[in-house]
C-alpha positions as CSV (number, residue, x, y, z in Angstrom):
1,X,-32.8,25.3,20.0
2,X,-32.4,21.6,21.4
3,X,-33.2,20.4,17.9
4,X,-30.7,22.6,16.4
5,X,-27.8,21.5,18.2
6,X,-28.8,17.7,18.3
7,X,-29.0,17.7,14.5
8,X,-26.0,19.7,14.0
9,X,-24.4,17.1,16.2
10,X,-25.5,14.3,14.0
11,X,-24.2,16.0,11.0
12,X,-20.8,16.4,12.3
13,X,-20.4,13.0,13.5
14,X,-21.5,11.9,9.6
15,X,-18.9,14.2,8.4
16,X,-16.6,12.9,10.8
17,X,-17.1,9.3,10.6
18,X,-17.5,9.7,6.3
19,X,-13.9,10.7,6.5
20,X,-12.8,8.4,8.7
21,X,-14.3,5.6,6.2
22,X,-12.6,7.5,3.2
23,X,-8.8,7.6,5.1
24,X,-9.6,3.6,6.0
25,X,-10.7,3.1,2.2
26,X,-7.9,4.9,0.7
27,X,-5.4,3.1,3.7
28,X,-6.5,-0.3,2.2
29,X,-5.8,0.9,-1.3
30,X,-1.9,2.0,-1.0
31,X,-1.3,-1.3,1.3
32,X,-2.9,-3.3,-1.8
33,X,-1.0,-1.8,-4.2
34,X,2.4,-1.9,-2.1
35,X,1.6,-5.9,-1.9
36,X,1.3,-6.1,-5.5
37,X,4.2,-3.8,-6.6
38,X,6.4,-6.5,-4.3
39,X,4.4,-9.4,-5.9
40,X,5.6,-8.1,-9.4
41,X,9.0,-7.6,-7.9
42,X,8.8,-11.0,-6.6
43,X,8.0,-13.1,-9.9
44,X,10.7,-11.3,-11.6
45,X,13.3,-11.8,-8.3
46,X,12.8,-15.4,-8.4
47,X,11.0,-16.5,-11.9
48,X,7.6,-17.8,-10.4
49,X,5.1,-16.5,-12.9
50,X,8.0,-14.5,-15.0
51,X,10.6,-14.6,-16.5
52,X,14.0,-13.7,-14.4
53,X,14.5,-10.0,-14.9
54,X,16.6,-8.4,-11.4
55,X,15.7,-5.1,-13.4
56,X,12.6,-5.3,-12.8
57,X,12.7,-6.9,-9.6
58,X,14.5,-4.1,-8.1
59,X,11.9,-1.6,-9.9
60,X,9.2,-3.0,-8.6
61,X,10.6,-3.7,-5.0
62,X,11.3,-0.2,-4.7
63,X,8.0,1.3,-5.9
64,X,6.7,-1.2,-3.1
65,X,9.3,-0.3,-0.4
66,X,8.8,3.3,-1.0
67,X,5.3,2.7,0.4
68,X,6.9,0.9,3.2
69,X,6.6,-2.8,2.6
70,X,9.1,-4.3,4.6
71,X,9.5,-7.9,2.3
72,X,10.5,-5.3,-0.7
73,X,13.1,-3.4,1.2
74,X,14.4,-7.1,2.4
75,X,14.0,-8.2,-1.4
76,X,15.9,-5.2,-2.5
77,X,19.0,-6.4,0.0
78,X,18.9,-9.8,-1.6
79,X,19.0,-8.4,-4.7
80,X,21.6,-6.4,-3.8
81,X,23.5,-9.0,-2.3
82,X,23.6,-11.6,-5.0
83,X,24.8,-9.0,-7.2
């Protein structure tokens, strides 16, 4: 019975700590894309790397801010600020 329980134990935690890894994993993935949204936003906003489009700044700023980046919601301010 002590074997039962001490490998159903160890299961759980693997199930447990598996998920864990997948909610970290998938975390990391919508903070990398929310930096990158703003990146695009960015190079449009201020012509590094692209040509000046506020368009597509604000686009991409609010994909980015939508996730809760806090430069993009500042960018979209500027944006909206400098008319």
């Amino acid at each position: 019975m002590k074997k039962i329980i001490v490998s159903m134990s160890i299961l759980v935690l693997c199930c447990l700590t598996q998920s864990h890894a997948d909610e970290s994993a998938a975390f990391e993935q919508l903070i990398a894309k929310a930096e990158a949204e703003y990146a695009l936003g960015f190079a449009y906003a201020t012509g590094e790397g692209a040509d000046i489009d506020y368009e597509k700044a604000m686009s991409w700023y609010v994909k980015a801010a939508e996730q809760g980046h806090g430069d993009a919601c500042a960018g979209i301010g500027l944006l909206y600020r400098e008319g």
